[in-house]
N, C-alpha and C positions, 0 to 999 in steps of 0.2 A: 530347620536343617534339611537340606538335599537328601534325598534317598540316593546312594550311589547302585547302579544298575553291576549286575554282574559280569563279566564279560569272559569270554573261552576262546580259544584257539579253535581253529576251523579248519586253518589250511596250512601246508608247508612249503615253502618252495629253498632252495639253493643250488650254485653251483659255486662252487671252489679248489684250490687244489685238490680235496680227496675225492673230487667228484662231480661229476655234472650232474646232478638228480640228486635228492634228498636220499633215496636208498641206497644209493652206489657212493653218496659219501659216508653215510653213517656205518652201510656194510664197511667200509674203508676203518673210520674210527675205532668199529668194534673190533676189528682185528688189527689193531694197531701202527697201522698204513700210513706212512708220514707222505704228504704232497711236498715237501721240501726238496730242492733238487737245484744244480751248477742253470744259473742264467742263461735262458735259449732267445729274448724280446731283445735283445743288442749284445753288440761285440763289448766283453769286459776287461778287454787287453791291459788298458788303460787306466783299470778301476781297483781299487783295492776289494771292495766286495764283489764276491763270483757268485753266492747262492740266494736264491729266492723263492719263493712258492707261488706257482704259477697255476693258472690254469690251464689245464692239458687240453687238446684234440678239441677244441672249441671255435664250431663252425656256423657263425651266426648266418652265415650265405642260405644255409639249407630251409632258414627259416623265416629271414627278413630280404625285402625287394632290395635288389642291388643299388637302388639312385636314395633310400635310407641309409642303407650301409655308408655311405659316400658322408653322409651329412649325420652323419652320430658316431661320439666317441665309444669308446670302452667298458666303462663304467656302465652307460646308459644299457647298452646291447648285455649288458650282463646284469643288471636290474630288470628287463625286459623277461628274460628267460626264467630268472628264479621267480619273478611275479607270477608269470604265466601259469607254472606249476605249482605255485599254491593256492592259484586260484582255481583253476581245474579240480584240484587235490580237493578245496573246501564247496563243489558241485553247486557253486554258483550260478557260473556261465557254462556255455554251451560254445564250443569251438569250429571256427571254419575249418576243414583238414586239407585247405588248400595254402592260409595264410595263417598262422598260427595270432600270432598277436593281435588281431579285433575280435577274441572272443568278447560276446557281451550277456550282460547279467538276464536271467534268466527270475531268480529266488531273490533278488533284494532290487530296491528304488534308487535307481544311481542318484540320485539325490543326496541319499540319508547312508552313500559309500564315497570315503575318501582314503586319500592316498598322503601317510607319511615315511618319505625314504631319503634316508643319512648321506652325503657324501661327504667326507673332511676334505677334500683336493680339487675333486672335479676332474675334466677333461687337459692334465699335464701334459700329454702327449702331444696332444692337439695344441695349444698353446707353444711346445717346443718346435712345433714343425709350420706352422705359420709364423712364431718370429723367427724362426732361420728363412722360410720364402719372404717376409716383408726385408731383412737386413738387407739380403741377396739379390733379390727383383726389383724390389719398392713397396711400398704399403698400400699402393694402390691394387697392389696384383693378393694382399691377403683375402682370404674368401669370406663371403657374404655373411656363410651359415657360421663363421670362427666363433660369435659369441654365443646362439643359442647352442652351439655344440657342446664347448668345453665349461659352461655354468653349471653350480653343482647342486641344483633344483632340476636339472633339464630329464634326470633318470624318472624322478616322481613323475612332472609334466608326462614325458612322454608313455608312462602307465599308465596315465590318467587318461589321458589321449586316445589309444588304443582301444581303452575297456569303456568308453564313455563313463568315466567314475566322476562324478560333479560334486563330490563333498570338501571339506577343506584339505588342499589338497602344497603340502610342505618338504623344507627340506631342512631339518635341524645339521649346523655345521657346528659341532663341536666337539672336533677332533675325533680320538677313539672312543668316546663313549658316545657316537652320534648316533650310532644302531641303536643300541640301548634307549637314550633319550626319543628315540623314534617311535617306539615299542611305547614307551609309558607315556610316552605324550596321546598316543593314539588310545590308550588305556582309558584316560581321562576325557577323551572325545566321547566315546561310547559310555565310558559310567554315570556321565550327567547329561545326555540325552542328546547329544550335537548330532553324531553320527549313529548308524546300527553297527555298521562294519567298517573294519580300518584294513587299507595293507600295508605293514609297515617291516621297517627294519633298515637295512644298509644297503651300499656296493661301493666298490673301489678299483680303481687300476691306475697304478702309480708304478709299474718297475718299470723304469724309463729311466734315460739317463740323467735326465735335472732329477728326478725323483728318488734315485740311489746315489745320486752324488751329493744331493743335502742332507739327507739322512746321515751317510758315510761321514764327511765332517763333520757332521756335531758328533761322531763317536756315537752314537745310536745304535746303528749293526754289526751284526757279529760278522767279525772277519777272517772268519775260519772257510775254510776250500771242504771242508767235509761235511756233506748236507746231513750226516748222521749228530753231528757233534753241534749244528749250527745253532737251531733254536731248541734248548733245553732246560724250559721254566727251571725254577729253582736249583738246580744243579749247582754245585760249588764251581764249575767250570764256564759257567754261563758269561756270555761277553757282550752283550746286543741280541736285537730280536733281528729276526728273519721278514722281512717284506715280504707280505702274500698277495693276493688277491681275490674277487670275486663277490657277490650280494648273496643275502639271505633275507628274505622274506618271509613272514609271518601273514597270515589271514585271522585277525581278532574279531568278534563277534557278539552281540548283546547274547545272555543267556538265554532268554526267553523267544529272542529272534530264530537262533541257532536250533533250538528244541522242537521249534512249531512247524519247520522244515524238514526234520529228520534228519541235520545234519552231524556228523560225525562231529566226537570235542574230541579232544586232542588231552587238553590238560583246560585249567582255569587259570587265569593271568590276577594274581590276587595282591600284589604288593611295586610296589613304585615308588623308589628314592631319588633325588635328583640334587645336587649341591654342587659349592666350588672349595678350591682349598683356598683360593683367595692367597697364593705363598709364592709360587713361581711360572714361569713361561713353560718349561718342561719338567722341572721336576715336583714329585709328588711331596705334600707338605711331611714335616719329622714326623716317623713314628704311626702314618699312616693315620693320621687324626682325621681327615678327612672325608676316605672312605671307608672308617669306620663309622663317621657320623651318618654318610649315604646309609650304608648297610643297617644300621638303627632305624633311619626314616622309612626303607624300604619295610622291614619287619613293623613298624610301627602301623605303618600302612594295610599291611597284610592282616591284621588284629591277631595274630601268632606272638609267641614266644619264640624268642632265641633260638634255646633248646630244640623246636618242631625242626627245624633245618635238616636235611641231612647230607645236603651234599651242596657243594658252591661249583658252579662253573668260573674260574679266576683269571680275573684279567690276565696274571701272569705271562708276562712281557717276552720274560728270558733277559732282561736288563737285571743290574744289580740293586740301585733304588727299588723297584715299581717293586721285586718279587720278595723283596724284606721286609719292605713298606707294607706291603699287603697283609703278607704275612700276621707282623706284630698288632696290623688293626681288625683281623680275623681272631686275634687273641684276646682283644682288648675287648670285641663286640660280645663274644661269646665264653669267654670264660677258662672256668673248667671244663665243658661241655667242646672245649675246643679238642680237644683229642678225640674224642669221638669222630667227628667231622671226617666226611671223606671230600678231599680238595684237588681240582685236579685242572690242567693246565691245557685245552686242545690246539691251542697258538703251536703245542710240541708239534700237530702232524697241520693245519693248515699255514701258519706262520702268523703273522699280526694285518689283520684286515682291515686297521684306520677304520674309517668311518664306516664300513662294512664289518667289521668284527661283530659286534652286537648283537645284529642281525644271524648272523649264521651261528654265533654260541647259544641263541635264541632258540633256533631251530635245536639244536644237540642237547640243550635246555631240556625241550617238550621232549625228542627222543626217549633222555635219560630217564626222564618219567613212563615213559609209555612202557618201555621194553621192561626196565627197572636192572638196569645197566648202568654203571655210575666207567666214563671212558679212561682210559689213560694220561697220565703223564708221559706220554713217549720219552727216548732218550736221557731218563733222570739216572743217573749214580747214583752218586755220592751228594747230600746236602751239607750246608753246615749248619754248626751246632745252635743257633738260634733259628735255624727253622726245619722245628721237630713236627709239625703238622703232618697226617696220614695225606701224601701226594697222589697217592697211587701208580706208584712207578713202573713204567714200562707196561703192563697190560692191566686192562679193565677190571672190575667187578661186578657179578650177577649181584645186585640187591633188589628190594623193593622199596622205594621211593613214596615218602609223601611230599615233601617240598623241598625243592631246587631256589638257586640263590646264583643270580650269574651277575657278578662285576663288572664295569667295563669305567676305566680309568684315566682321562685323556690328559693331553697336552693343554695347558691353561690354567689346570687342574680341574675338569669338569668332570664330573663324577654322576655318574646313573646306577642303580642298580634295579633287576628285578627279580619277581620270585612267583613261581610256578607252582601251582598247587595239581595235586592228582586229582581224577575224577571217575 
């Protein structure tokens, strides 16, 4: 049998609605700071959803050469950034302070460093505004760079690219749990010798109009004008999730690699589930059977008990399916030991990050650990009466943490979960 190697968090990077920096969003979380707000990326005259979670005052010019900027989507330039600062964060590399993005490694063998990062969509944007130039000019006038722009491997590539990172180097697409599956894929890189170091996680930028107007017909988002009422996990009132945006980046690390360097751990990344429901295109299987099974492989993995859990970071949608469903297989996994549980939803202050989610609950994951602060369910009332689980509604709790459990539940039904252990 394989020795599985140990592996730790290193580094942090995100930007998202509650923040461009890992401090300034989590100071945001910890004070219960919703990034949720009325659509500023296009005219909504015409649309029946008006709110989204956006990323604010995000100015990639100050950091990337302008004839890049030209030939990279969204998504990529916001992968780029949260990468940057967890990799800085985990004192790898050493940075030019003239071009931010070719820092290169210092403390590890770009060989034995590779790059796993999520996108569900890719470059939408870009794909809307080349087939309106090819309908309108001709297809001969769409631009050169249209496909490696808008492919949704091109975020990882161009990480990799930057940091000369040469290990294996991917992009798992599926759906919202791509962050997630990102994470434990890279998990399993470094536990059986492939890589030392991974950076992995998510990005996203889809509020565009083909991208809120597919979402809006299937009945997916909430179509409420009040970004206070909009995404509120569990909530009896809850209608649809709120479209976000933004990556979240992690820096994973062999134990023994991490220690010989003097590098700061963060937490221990100790458990990894991965499954499908195998039931539907979008919805989650009855009863939440699926990822409750995730949530079993995940603990199975971790060699824990149930019981050791203390808090779940929860897909929790703000749909009616996904936050029932979860609910009843958080019941089903853990018991009576279920009431104990502190469960709690931050989709309420960033909104739902598709193939970025993962990634940035990841990061709030390792926070919740570090500070020993379990965050809010923003904007929760009133629940209903089969879902009695501690939510933690409307503001945080100081706890102390030994092991985190965060979900991430996607369209397909693919399902990831991981679990975070303190150190």
């Amino acid at each position: 049998m394989v020795e599985k190697r140990r592996v730790v968090v290193t580094g942090l990077g995100t930007i998202n609605p509650t923040g461009n920096s890992v401090e300034e969003s989590w100071e945001s979380i910890k004070n219960s700071k919703s990034g949720v707000g009325l659509i500023s990326a296009f005219d909504t005259t015409d649309f029946k959803i008006k709110v989204a979670a956006e990323v604010k005052d995000f100015k990639p010019e100050t950091k990337l050469e302008k004839k890049e900027l030209r030939h990279m989507e969204r998504f990529t330039k916001l992968a780029l950034y949260a990468a940057e600062e967890a990799l800085n964060d985990s004192g790898l590399c050493e940075s030019d302070e003239e071009f931010t993005f070719n820092s290169q490694l210092t403390k590890a063998d770009p060989e034995r460093v590779g790059v796993i990062i999520s996108c569900g969509i890719g470059g939408l944007e870009g794909i809307e505004t080349q087939s309106r130039r090819g309908y309108e000019k001709g297809y001969d006038k769409v631009s050169p760079f249209f496909v490696p722009m808008v492919i949704s491997n091109m975020a990882a590539a161009r990480v990799a690219i930057y940091h000369g990172l040469k290990g294996m180097c991917t992009c798992p697409v599926t759906a919202c749990a791509g962050g997630s599956n990102a994470i434990g894929d890279a998990l399993n890189r470094i536990r059986f010798g492939y890589e030392d170091v991974m950076l992995c996680g998510g990005t996203e930028s889809c509020i565009s109009p083909l991208g809120i107007g597919g979402f809006q017909n299937m009945k997916a988002l909430s179509d409420t004008e009040d970004p206070a009422r909009a995404s509120i996990p569990f909530d009896k009132d809850r209608n649809g999730f709120v479209m976000g945006e933004g990556s979240g980046i992690i820096v994973l690390e062999e134990y023994e690699h991490a220690k010989a360097r003097g590098a700061h751990i963060y937490a221990e990344l100790v458990g990894y589930g991965s499954n499908c429901d195998a039931y539907h295109i979008t919805s989650p299987s009855p009863d939440g059977a699926g990822g409750a099974a995730c949530m079993r492989l995940a603990i199975k993995d971790a060699e824990i008990e149930a019981s050791s859990i203390d808090y779940i970071n929860a897909h929790g949608t703000s749909t009616h399916l996904n936050d029932l469903y979860e609910t009843m297989a958080i019941k089903s996994v853990f018991g009576d030991s279920a009431k104990d549980l502190l469960v709690s939803s931050t989709k309420s202050m960033t909104g739902h990050l598709l193939g970025g989610a993962g990634g940035v609950e990841a990061v709030f994951s390792v926070k919740a650990l570090e500070d020993g602060f379990v965050p809010p369910t923003v904007g929760l009332q009133e629940t209903e009466p089969e879902m009695d689980l501690n939510y933690v509604p409307g503001k945080g709790i100081e706890k102390e943490l030994n092991y985190v459990l965060s979900n991430s539940l996607g369209f397909g039904g693919h399902n990831a979960c991981l679990i975070f252990k303190r150190v």
